[in-house]
C-alpha positions as CSV (number, residue, x, y, z in Angstrom):
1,X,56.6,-24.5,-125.7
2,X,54.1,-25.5,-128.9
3,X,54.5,-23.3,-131.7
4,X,50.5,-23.5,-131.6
5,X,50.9,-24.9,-135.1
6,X,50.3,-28.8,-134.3
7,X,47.1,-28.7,-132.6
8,X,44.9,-31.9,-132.6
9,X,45.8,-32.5,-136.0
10,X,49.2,-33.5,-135.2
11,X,47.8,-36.6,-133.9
12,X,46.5,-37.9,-137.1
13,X,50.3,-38.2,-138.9
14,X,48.4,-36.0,-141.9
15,X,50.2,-34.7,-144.8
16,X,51.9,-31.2,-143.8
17,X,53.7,-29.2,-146.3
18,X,55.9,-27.3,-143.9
19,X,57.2,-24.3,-146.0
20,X,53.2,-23.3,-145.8
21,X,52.5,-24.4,-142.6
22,X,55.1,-22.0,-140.6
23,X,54.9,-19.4,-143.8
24,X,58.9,-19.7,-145.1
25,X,58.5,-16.1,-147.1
26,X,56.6,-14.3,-144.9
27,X,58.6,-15.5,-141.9
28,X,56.1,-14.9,-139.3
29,X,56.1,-18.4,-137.6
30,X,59.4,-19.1,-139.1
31,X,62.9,-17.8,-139.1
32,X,65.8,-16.5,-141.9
33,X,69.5,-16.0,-140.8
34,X,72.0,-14.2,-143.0
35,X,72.1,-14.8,-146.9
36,X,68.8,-16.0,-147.5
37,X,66.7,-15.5,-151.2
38,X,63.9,-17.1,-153.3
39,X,64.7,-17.4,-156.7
40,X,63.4,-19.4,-159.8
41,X,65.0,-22.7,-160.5
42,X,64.9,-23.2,-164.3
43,X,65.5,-27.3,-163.9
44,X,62.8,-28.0,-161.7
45,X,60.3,-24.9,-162.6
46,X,59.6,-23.6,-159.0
47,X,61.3,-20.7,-156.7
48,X,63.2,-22.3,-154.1
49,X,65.3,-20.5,-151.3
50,X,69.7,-20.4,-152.0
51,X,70.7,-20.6,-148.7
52,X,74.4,-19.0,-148.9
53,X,76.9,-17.7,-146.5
54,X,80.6,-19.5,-145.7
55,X,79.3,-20.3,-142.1
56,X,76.2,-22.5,-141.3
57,X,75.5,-21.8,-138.1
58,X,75.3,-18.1,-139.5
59,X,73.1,-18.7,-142.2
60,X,69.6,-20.7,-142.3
61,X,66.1,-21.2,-142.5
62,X,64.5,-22.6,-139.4
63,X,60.8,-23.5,-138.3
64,X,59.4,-22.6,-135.4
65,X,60.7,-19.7,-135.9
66,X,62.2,-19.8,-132.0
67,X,64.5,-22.4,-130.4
68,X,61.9,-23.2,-127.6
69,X,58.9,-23.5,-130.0
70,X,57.6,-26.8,-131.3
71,X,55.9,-28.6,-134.2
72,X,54.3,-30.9,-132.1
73,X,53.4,-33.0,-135.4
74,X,53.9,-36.7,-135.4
75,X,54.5,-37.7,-138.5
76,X,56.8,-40.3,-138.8
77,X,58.4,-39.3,-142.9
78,X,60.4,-36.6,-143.0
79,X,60.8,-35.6,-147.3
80,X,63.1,-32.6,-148.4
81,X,63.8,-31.6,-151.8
82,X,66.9,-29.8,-151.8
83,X,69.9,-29.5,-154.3
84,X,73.7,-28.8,-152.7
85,X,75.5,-25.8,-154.0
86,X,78.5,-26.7,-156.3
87,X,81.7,-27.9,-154.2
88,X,80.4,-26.3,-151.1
89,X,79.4,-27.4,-147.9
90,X,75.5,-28.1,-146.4
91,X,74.2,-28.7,-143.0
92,X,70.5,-30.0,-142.3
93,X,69.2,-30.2,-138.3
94,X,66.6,-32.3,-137.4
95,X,65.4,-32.1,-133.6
96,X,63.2,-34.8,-132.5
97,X,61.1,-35.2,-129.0
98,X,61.3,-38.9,-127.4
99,X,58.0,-40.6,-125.6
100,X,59.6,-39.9,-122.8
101,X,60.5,-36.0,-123.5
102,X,64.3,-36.4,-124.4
103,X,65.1,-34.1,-127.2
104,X,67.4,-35.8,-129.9
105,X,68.8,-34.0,-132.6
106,X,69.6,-35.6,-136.1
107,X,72.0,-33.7,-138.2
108,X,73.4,-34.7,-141.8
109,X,75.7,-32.8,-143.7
110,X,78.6,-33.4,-146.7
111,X,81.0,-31.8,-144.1
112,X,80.9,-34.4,-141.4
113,X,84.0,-37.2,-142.0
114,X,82.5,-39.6,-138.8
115,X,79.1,-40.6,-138.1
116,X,78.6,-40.2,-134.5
117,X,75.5,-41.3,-132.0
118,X,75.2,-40.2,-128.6
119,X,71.9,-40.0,-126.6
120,X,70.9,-36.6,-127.6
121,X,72.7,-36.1,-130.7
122,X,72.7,-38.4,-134.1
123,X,75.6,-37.2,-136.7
124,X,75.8,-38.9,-140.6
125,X,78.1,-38.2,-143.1
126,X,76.0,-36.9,-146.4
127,X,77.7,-38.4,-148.9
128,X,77.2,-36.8,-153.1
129,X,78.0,-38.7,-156.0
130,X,81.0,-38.2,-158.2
131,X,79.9,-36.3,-161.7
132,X,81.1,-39.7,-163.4
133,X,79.3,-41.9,-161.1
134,X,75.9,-39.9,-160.7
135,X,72.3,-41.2,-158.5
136,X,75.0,-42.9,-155.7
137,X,74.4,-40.2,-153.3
138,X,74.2,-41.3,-149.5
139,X,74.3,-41.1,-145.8
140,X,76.9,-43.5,-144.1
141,X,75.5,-44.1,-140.6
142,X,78.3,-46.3,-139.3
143,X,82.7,-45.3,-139.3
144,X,84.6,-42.6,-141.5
145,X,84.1,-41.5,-144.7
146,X,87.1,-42.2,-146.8
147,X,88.9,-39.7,-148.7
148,X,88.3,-35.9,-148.6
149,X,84.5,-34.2,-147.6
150,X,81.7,-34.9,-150.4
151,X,81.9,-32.1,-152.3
152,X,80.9,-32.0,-156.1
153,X,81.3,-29.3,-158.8
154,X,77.7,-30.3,-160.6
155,X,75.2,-31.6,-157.8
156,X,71.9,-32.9,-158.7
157,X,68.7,-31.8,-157.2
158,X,67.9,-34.4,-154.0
159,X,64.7,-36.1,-152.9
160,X,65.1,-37.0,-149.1
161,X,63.2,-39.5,-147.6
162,X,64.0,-40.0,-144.2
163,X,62.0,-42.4,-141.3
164,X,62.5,-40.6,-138.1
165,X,61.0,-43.3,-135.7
166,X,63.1,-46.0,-137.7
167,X,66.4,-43.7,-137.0
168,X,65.8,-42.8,-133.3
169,X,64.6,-46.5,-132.7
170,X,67.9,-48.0,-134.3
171,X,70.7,-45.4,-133.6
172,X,69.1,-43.9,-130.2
173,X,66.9,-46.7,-129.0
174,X,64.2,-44.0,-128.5
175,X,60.7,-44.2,-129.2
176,X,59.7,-41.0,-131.3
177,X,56.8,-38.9,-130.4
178,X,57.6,-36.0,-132.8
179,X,59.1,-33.3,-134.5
180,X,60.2,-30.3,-132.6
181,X,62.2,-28.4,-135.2
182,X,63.9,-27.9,-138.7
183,X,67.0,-26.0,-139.7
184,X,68.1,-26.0,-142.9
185,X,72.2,-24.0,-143.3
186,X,74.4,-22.9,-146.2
187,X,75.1,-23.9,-149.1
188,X,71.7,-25.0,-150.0
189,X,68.8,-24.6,-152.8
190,X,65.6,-26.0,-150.9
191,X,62.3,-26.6,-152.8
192,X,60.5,-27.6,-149.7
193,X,60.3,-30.0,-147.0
194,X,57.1,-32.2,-145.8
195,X,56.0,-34.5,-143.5
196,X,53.9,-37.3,-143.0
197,X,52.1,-40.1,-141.3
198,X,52.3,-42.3,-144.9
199,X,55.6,-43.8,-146.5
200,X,56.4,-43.1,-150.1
201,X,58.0,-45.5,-152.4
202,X,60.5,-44.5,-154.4
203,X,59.7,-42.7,-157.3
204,X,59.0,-44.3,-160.4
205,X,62.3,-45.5,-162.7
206,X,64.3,-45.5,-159.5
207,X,66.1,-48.9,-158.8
208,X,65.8,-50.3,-155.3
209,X,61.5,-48.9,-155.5
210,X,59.1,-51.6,-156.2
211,X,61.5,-52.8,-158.6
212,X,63.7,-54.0,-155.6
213,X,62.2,-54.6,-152.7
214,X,58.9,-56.0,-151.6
215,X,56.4,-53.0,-151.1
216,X,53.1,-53.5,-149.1
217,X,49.9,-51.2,-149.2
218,X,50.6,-49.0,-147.0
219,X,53.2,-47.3,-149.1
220,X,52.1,-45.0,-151.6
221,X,53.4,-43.2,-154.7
222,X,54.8,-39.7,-153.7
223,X,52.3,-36.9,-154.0
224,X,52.9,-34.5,-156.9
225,X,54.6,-31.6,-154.8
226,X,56.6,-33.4,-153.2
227,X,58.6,-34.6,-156.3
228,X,60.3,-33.1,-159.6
229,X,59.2,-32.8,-162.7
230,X,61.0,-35.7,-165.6
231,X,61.2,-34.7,-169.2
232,X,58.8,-36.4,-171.7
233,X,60.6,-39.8,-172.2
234,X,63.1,-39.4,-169.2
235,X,62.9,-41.1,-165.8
236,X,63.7,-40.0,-162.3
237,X,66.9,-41.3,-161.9
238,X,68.7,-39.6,-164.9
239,X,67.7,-36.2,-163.2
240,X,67.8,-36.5,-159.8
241,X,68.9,-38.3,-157.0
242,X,66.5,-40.4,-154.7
243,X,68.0,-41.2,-150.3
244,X,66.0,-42.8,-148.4
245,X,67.3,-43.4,-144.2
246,X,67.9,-45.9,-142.6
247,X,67.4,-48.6,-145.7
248,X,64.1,-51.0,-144.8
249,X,67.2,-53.8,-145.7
250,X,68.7,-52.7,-142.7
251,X,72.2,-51.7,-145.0
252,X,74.8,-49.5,-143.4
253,X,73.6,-46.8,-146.0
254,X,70.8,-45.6,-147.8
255,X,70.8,-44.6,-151.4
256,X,70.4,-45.2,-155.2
């Protein structure tokens, strides 16, 4: 079932800020479980949802707002600016339709020890950086995580760049068609999340953007809402942290 919401648009990969697009706030072609609130986030300067509540699965934004609804937009970039709450635990579910109609979902969280891969289901440790070592965040796609879940008493704000066809193609060996739904669960601050037919470099400042690798014209610099605002003088990575999945150099992780 479409959510109605892709229409013939969805074919073009266009730019699609999804908070607006299924109206997170008004919740009309969208969905809020349990502790759920705007409020104003004084480091980045924009209201942005706390998703709270000790149990995920109990607590969450999702879009469409039902289960059997979907985006139908085929976009390729999935971006999400989100911050973790301090020394708590966040889950984000991605579910993705194959060319062939197989629904695979992709779920990362800082609670997950083992990154798993079946047909239908894709599971990657999130992994924060430590307050000493800060800008390391990253998702481990292949083994265990060593030592004790990623928690971390004083997260930074996150900008998620994430290549969905890339991911099903190398973990799932699926072609993918589109994006069916989002589900964002506790403990969370989310700005927004957006997707697109274009990839985005890294943002400026950040090491391993054009500074690191070789970046050809059809990448372009991320547009203005999709990123944070940097202090007069200051540059990205100082601020915030920067993932992008799977790495283009084909690394077992992605990150600063």
């Amino acid at each position: 079932m479409s959510s109605g919401k892709g229409g013939a648009n969805s074919q073009a990969g266009r730019f699609v800020n999804l908070f607006k697009e299924y109206g997170v706030g008004q919740w009309k072609d969208s969905s809020k479980e349990g502790d759920v609130s705007p409020i104003m986030d004084r480091d980045i300067k924009s209201t942005v949802y706390h998703i709270a509540g000790s149990i995920p699965a109990a607590n969450y934004i999702q879009f469409p707002k039902q289960p059997s609804q979907s985006t139908e937009l085929t976009g390729q970039y999935l971006y999400l600016c989100f911050c973790p709450v301090p020394s708590k635990f966040f889950v984000i579910h991605l579910e993705t339709a194959t060319t062939t109609g197989l629904v695979i979902r992709i779920s990362l969280s800082n609670l997950f020890k083992e990154s798993k891969c079946t047909s239908t289901w894709l599971q990657f440790p999130f992994v924060l950086g430590t307050d000493s070592d800060m800008g390391t965040a990253t998702i481990v796609d292949r083994g265990y995580v060593s030592g004790r879940p990623s928690l971390q008493p004083t997260p930074r704000w996150v900008l998620l760049s994430l290549d969905l066809k890339a991911i099903l193609l190398r973990y799932a060996v699926s072609q993918y068609a589109h994006l069916k739904s989002v589900k964002l669960c506790s403990h969370m601050l989310v700005k927004g999340a957006y997707l697109s037919g274009a990839e985005y470099d890294a943002p400026p400042g950040w090491g391993g953007g054009e500074e690191g690798r070789n970046v050809s014209s059809r990448v372009h610099p991320f547009p203005k809402e999709v990123t944070y605002p940097v202090p007069k003088g200051g540059v990205f990575g100082d601020h915030y942290d920067y993932v992008r999945f799977p790495e283009t150099s084909g690394k077992g992780a992605a990150g600063g």
